[in-house]
C-alpha positions in Angstrom: -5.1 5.7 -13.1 -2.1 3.6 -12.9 -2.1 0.0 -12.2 0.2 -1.1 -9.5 2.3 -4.1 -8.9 0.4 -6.3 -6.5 1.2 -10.1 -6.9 1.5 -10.2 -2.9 -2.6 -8.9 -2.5 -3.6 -12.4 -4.1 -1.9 -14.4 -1.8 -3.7 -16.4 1.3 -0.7 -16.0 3.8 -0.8 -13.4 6.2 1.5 -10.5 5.4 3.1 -7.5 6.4 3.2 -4.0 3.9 6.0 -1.8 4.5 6.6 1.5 2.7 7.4 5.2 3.2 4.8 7.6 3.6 2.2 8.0 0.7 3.8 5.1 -1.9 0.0 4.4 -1.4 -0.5 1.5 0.7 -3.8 2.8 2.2 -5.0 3.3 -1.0 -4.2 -0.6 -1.7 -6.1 -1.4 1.2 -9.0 -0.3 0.6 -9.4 -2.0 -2.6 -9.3 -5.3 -0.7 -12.4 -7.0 0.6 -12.1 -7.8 4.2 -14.3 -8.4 7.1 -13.1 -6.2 9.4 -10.5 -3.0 8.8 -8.7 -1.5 11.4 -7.5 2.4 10.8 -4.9 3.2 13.8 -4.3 6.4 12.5 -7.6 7.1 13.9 -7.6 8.2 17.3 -10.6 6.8 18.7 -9.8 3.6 17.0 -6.1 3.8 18.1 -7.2 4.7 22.2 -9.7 1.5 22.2 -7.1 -0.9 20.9 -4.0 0.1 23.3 -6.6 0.5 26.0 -7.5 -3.2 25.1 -5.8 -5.6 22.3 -8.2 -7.9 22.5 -11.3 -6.4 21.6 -10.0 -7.7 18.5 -10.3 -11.0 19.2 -14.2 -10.2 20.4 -14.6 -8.5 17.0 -12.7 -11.3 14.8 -14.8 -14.0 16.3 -18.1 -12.3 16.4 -18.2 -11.4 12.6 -16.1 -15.1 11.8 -20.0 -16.8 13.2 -21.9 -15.2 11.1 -19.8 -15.6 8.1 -19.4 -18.9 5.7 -16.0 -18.2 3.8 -12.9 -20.1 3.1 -10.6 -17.2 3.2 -11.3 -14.5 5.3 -9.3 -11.0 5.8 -8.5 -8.6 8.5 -6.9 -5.4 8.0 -4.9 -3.3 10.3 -3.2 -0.3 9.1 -0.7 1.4 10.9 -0.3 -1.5 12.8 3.2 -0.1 14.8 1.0 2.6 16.0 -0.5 -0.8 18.6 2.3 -3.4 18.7 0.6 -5.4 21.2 -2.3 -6.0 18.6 0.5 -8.6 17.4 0.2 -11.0 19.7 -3.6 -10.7 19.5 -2.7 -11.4 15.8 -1.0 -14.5 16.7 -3.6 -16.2 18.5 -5.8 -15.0 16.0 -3.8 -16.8 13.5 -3.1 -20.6 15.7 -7.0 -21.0 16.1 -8.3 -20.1 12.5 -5.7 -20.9 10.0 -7.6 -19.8 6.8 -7.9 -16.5 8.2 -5.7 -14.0 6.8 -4.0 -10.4 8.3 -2.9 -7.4 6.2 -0.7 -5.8 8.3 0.7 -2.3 7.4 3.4 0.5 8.0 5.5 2.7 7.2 8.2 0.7 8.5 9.0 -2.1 11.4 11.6 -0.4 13.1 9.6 0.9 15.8 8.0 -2.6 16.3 11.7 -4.0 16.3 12.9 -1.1 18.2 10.3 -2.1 21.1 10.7 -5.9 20.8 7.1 -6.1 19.1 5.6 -9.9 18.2 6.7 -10.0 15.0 4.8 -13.3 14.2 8.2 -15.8 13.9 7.4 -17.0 10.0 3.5 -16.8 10.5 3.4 -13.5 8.1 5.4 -12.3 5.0 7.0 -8.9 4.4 6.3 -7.2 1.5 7.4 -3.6 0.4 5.5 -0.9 -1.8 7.5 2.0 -3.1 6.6 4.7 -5.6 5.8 4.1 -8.8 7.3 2.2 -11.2 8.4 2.6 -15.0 6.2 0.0 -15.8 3.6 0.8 -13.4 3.3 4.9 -14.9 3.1 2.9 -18.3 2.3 5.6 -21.2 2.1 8.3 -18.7 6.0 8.0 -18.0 8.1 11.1 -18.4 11.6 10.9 -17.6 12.0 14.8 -17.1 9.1 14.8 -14.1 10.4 11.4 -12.7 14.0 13.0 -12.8 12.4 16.2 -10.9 9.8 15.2 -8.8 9.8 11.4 -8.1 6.9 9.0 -9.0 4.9 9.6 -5.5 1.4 8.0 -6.6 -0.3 11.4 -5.6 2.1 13.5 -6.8 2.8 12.2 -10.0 -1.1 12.6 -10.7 -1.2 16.0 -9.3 1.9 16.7 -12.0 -0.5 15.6 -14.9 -2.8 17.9 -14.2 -0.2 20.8 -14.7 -0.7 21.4 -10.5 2.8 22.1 -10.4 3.1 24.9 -7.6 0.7 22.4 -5.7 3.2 19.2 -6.4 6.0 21.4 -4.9 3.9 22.2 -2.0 3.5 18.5 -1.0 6.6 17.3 -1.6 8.2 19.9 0.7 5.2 19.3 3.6 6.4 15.3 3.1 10.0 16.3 4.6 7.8 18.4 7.7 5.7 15.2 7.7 8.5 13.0 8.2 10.5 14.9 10.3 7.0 15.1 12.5 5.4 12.2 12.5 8.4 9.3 12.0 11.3 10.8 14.0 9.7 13.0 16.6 6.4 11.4 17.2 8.2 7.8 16.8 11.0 9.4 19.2 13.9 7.8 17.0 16.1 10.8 18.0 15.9 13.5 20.9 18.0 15.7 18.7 15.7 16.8 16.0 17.8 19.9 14.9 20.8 18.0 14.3 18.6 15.3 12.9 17.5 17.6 10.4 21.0 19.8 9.6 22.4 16.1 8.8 19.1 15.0 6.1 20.8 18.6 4.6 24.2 17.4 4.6 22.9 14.0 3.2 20.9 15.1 0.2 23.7 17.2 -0.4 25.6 13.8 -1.0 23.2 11.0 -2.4 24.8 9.0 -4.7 28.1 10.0 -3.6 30.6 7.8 -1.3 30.2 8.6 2.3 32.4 10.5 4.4 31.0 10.0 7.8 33.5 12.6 9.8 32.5 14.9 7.3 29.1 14.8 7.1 29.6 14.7 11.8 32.0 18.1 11.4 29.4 19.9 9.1 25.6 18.5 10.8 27.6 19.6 14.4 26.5 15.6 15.6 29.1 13.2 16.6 30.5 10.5 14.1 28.5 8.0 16.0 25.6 9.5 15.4 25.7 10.0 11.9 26.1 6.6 11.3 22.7 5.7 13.4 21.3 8.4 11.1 21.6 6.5 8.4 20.2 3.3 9.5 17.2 5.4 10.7 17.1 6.5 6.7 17.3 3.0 5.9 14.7 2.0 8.7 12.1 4.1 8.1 12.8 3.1 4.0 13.4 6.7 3.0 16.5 5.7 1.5 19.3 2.5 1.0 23.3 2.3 1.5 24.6 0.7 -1.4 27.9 -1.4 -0.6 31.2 -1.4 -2.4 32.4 -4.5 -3.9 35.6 -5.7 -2.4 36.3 -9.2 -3.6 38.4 -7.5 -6.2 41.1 -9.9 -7.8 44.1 -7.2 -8.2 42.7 -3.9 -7.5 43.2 -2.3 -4.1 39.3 -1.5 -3.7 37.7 1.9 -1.7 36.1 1.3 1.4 33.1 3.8 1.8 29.7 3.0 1.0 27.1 5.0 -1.0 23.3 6.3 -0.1 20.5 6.9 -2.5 17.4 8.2 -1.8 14.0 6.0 -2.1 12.4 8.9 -4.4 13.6 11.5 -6.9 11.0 14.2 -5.8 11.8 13.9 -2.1 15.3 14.1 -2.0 14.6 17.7 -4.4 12.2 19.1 -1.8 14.7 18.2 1.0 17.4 19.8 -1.0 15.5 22.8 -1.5 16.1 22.6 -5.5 12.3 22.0 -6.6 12.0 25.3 -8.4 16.3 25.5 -9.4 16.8 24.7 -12.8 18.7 21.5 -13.0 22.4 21.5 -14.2 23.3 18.7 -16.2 25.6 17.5 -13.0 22.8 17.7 -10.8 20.5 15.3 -13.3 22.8 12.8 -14.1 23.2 12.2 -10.4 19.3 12.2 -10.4 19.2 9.7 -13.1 22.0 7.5 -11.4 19.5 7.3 -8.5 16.1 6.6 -10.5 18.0 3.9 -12.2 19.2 2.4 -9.1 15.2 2.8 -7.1 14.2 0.9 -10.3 16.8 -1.6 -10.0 16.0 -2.4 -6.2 12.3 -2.4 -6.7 12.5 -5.1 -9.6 14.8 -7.0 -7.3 12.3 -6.5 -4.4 8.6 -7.1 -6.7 9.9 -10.1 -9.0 11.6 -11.6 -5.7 15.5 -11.6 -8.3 17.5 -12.2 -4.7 19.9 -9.7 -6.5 22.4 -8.1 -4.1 23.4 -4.6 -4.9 27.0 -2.7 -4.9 29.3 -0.7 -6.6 32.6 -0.8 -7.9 35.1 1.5 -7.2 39.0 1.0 -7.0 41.3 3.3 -4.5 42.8 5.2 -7.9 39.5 6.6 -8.9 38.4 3.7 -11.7 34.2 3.1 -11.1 31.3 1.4 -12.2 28.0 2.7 -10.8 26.5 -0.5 -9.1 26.8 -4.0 -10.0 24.4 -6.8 -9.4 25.4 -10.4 -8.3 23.1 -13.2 -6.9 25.1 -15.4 -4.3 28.5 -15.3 -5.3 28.2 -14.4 -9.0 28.5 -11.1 -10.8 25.5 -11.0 -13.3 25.7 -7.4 -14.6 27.7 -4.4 -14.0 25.8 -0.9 -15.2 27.0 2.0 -15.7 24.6 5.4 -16.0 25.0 8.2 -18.0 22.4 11.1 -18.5 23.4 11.7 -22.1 21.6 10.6 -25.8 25.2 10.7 -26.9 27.8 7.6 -25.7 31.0 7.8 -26.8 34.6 5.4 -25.6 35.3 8.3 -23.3 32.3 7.2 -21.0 33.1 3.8 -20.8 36.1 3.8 -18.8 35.6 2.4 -15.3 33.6 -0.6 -17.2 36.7 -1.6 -19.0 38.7 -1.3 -15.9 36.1 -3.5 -14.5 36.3 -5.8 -17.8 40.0 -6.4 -17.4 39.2 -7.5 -13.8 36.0 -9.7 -14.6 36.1 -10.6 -18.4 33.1 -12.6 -18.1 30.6 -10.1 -16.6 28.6 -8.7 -19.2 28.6 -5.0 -19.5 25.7 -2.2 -19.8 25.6 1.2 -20.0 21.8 2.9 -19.7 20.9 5.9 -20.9 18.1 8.3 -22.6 19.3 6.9 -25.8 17.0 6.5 -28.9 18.2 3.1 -29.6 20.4 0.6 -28.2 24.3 0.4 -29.3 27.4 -1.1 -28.8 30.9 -0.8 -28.0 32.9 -3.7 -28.7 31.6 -5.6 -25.2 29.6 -3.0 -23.6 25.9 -2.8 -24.2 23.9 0.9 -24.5 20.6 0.5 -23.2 17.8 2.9 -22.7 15.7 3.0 -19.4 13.3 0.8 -21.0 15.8 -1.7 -22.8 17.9 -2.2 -19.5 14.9 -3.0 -17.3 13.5 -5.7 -19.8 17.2 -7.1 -20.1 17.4 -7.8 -16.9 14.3 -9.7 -16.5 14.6 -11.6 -19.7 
């Protein structure tokens, strides 16, 4: 049904595929031809490969005689489930160049958490998320996206009208997680406090961090909190976004930001699938759509962008800005209303009388573009193309 972004399945060069849970990288997989597919989510498959790495090497040569190709393919999915398979991989990959691996994951921090061969430069990494704008293409619908994220199987449930059963999902993908990445994965011992912080953090996406509050309410040290949130950003269920500090003149805050990777899990770990939104709670919900759409551009057309946000110590603000190397390309501001008025554009002329030169967008649901002396109004659509252009 929808037709994903997948430049990086063409390529000849071995690669790793990273993603959370159910973004639909097994689905991917299975699309491309291969000669042999490993599936360590299996049991049996999982037992004979840690039992012994290199049966792959009896397999891989056995089916490479009786096959004449240029390019051949293995796949391993779930490849951190067996990180010795890696250095299998590698002499795999010395003797036969033109062969190629498909290695995937949820995420490499268990493989970098146990020193795993991570091949030094012999494979890529590459990155699937939910879907995109462009990817859900006429089937796109702002209100659902807003709600319940763009989780491949989800979304399609949604368009069938399965809504009870979307809602269902999404709240056994927090069990899931909680399960099968950070108790099964043993990233933390503490699992209860593990889970009253993800409370405390949904609580706050796309709000400045206050790390000894978040400690004093999830009843977890300071610490800890903070190697909470790198195992949110590990295991690519969400992202810190920066501040920008090279200001000029402005004395600039100093606490960072966290967003979610997708709208529909942060709502189920929330508990706010079946609330009726306030207009508060979706504009925060749009902020973060805009910036998982942002990041996933940056990440799929390779832009090298680097994300922050602006934000001075007497309150002025500009939702994220995006610079490659030392330059400030855009700074965006997002508003959840089809209505912009001076009043909205504040912290972007605070910004402008800092950085004259940057040019200025403001996107929201609007029915057509606009503008405000420098400041551009863009809707979802408009922003996204204007970035790429």
């Amino acid at each position: 049904m929808f037709t994903r972004f997948l430049s990086f399945c063409f390529s000849k060069e071995s690669f790793f595929l990273f993603g959370p849970r159910q973004v639909g990288k097994s689905t991917i997989l299975d699309e491309i031809p291969c000669l042999l597919k490993l599936d360590l989510l299996d049991p049996s498959q999982q037992l004979a490969y840690a039992k012994n790495p290199n049966l792959l090497i009896l397999q891989t040569k056995n089916i490479l005689e009786k096959k004449e190709r240029e390019h051949c393919c293995v796949i391993i999915d779930e490849v951190q489930r067996v990180p010795p398979l890696l250095d299998v991989v590698q002499i795999l990959i010395k003797e036969y160049p033109s062969l190629q691996f498909i290695m995937s994951g949820s995420s490499a921090r268990k493989l970098k958490r146990g020193h795993a061969n991570l091949l030094g430069g012999r494979a890529v990494y590459h990155t699937l998320h939910p879907l995109t704008f462009t990817e859900l293409g006429k089937h796109f619908d702002l209100e659902k996206v807003l709600s319940f994220g763009s989780l491949p199987k989800i979304y399609s449930i949604l368009l069938e009208d399965k809504l009870e059963l979307a809602q269902n999902l999404l709240r056994s993908y927090i069990i899931t997680y909680l399960k099968e990445e950070i108790q099964e994965e043993a990233l933390t011992r503490n699992i209860q406090g593990f889970q009253n912080f993800l409370e405390i953090a949904v609580a706050q996406f796309a709000e400045q961090i206050n790390y000894s509050e978040v400690a004093r309410e999830s009843l977890v040290s300071y610490t800890t909190v903070r190697e909470y949130y790198s195992i949110l950003e590990d295991t690519l269920i969400g992202y810190v976004l920066q501040p920008y500090l090279r200001s000029k003149r402005k004395r600039m805050s100093h606490a960072p930001k966290f967003y979610f990777f997708d709208n529909g899990v942060t709502q189920a770990a929330a508990g706010t699938l079946k609330s009726t939104l306030t207009p508060q709670q979706k504009g925060r919900l749009f902020e973060q759509w805009i910036v998982q759409e942002v990041q996933r551009i940056n990440l799929y057309y390779q832009q090298d962008w680097k994300l922050s946000f602006w934000r001075t110590a007497h309150g002025a603000e500009v939702d994220f800005i995006i610079e490659r190397g030392r330059e400030i390309l855009f700074a965006i501001e997002c508003k959840y209303k089809t209505t912009i008025s001076g009043a909205d554009l504040s912290g972007l002329k605070a910004f402008h009388d800092v950085y004259p030169k940057v040019p200025l967008f403001v996107v929201a649901p609007v029915a057509h573009s606009l503008k405000f002396e420098n400041v551009s109004v863009f809707s979802p659509q408009e922003l996204f193309q204007r970035l790429l252009s």
